[in-house]
C-alpha positions in Angstrom: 18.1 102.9 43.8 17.0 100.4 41.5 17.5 103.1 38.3 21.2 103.2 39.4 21.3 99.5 39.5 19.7 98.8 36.4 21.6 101.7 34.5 24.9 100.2 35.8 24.1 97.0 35.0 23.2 98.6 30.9 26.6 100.3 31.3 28.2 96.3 32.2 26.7 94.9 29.3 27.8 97.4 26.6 31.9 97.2 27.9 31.1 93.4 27.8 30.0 93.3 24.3 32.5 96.3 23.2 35.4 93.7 24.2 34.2 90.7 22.9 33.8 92.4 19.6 37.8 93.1 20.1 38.6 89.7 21.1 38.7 88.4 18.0 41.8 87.3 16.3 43.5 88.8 13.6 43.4 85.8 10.8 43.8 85.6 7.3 40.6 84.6 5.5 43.1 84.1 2.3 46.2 83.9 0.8 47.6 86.8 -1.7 47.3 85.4 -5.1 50.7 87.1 -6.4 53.4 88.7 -4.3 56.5 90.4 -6.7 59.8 90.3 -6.4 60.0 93.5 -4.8 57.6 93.2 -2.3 59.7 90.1 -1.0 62.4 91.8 -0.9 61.1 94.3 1.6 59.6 91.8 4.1 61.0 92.5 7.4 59.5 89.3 9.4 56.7 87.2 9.5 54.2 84.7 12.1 52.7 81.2 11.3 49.2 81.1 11.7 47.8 78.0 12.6 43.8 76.6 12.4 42.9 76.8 15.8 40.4 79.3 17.3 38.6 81.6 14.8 41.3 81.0 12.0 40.4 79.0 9.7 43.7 78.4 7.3 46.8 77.9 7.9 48.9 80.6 6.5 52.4 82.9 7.3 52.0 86.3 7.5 54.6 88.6 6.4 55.1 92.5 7.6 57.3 94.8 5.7 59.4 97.2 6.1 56.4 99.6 6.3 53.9 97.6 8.1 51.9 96.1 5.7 50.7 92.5 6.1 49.7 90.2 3.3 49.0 86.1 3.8 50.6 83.3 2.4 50.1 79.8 2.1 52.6 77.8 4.3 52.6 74.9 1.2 54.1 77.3 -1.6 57.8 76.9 -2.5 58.4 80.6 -3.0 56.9 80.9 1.0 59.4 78.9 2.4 62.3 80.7 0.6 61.2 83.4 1.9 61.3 82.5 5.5 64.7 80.9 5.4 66.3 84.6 3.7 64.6 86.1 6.8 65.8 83.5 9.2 69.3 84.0 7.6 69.0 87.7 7.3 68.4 87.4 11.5 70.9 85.1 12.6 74.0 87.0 10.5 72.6 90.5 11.8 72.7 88.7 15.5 76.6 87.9 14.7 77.9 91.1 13.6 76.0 92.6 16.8 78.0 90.1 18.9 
């Protein structure tokens, strides 16, 4: 009895650890240094990160068409272009739907 016990109780404490190794965010630890022309042209959408938790920038993160992710830092000119084309590129495609 106490071998069942104390082998479910080993089996308890490797799911625990298993998810808190998943728990973890996904942040950016940095922002790309260069993103071209075409690669912002591609973006699809993006999220704003904010420093709370395990993150410790700020940053946006943009996905493309293809999935891929890169970082930005939310204080850069080119950044916030960026996120108003997408907002604009949004709100017309929700017009012509409607």
């Amino acid at each position: 009895m106490r071998f069942n016990a104390l082998f479910f109780l080993l089996i308890l404490a490797c799911l625990y650890l298993t998810f808190a190794q998943g728990s973890y965010e996904d942040c950016c630890l940095k922002y790309a240094k260069r993103v071209g022309k075409g690669t912002r042209s591609i973006v699809r959408s993006y999220r704003k990160q904010e420093t709370d938790g395990g993150c410790n920038i700020p940053a946006v993160v943009f996905t493309t068409k293809r999935g891929r992710v890169f970082c930005a830092d939310p204080d850069e000119k080119w950044v916030n272009d960026l996120i108003s084309k997408i907002k604009n590129k949004k709100k017309h495609k929700g017009k012509r739907r409607g």
